[in-house]
N, C-alpha and C positions, 0 to 999 in steps of 0.2 A: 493500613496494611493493604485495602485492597486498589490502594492508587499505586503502590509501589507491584503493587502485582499485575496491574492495567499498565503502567509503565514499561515493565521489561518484556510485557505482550505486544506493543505499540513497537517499539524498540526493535523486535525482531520481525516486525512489519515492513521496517522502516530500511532493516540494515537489509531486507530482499528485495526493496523493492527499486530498477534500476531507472537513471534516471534518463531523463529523454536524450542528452548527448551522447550517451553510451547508444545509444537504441538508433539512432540517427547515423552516427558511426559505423554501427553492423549494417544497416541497411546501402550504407556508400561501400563499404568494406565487401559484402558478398553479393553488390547488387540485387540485392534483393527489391528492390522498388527505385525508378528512375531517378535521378537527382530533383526536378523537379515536383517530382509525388509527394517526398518526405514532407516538407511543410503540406502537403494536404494531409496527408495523415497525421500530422501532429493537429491539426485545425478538428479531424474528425473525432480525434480524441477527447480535444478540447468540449466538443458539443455535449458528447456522451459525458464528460467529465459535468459539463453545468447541468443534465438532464437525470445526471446520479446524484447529483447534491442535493436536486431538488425532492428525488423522490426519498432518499434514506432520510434525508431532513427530518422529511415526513414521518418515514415511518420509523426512525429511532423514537419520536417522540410519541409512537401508538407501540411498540416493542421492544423500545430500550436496545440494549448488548446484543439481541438476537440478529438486529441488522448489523450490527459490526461483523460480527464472526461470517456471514453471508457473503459482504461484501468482500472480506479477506480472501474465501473459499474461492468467491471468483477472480478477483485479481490475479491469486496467484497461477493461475492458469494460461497469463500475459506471456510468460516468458520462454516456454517451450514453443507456442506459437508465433510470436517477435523475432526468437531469436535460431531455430530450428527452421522455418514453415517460407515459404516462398511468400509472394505476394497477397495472394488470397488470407492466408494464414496469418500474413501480419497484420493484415488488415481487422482482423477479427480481433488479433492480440492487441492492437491500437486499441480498440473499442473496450476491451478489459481491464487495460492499464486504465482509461478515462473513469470506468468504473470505479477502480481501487482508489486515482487522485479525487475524485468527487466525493467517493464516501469519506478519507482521510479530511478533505478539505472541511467538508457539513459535520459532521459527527466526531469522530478519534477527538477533538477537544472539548465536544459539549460533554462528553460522558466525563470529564473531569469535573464536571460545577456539579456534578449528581454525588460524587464519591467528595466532596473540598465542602467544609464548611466557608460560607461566605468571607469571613473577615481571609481565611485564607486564602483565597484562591487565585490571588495575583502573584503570590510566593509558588502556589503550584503549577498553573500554568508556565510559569518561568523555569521551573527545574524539569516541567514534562518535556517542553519546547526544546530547550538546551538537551536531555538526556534521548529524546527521538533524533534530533539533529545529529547529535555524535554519533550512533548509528546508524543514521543515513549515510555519513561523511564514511567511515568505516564499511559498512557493507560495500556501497560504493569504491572504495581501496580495491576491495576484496574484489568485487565484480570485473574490476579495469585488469588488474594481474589474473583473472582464472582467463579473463577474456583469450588473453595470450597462449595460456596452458591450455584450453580446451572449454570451449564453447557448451559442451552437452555440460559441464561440471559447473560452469555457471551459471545454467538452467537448474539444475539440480537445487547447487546454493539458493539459490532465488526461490524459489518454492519452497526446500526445507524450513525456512528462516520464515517465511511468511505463516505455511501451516504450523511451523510450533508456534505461534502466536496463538492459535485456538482454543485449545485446551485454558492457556492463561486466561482468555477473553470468558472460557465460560466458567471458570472458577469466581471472574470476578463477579459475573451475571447470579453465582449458586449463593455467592457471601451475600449479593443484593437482596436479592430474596429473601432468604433467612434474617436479614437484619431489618428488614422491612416491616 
């Protein structure tokens, strides 16, 4: 139960969280950062992305789900700055989204071999992987069409969807506990 609960928390992670050509896009679309710049900010992202993998690595493995939900809290913060916020603003929102992909990338799958008994956990990895992916694919939908409709509403979406992840994330942290 509580993979299928860390699933559809993951899930609405995954459907807010936008992905770098949409972001890349807004920044050619409102000028928001020179043509040239974007690949450096997608580079600075990148840094903070291997610099958050390495540290939540760490410290999921000293605190478990509490660095997940952490790392959530701040990602989701990427997108009113990315997508709102001039240069300076993106800049910082680059650095956040690196946060979000480097926790997602270190962690969001290790905490599945903590909830999967061994002989299964090639079966679960394969239905977490495929069930985050379809809504990435899907929030992603969603993001390209609000894009159109109204920018502040796709900040919104993208936050909404990331914070209701929380709550799931510390339910599954309360079941851990308790069954421990």
């Amino acid at each position: 139960r509580s993979f299928w609960i860390y699933l559809a928390g993951m899930a609405l992670v995954g459907a807010g969280y936008a992905d770098f050509p949409l972001i890349a896009f807004h920044f050619g679309q409102r000028a928001v950062a020179p043509e040239a710049a974007v690949p450096v900010l997608y580079a600075i992202a990148m840094g903070v992305d291997a610099l958050a993998a390495l540290v939540f690595g760490r410290l999921f493995d000293r605190r478990g789900l509490s660095v997940l939900v952490v790392a959530v809290l701040l990602s989701a913060l990427f997108a009113p700055l990315v997508f709102l916020g001039g240069l300076a603003a993106a800049l910082v929102g680059m650095a956040l989204w690196g946060v979000g992909t480097g926790a997602q990338e270190s962690i969001m799958r290790a905490a599945v071999a903590e909830m999967v008994p061994p002989d299964r956990r090639g079966a679960a990895y394969g239905i977490f992987n495929t069930g985050y992916g379809i809504f990435w694919f899907l929030g992603s939908v969603v993001m390209g069409l609000l894009y159109d409709v109204s920018i502040p509403l796709l900040v919104v979406f993208s936050m909404v969807a990331q914070l209701a992840a929380i709550p799931l994330l510390l339910w599954v942290k309360r079941e851990a506990l308790t069954h421990a």
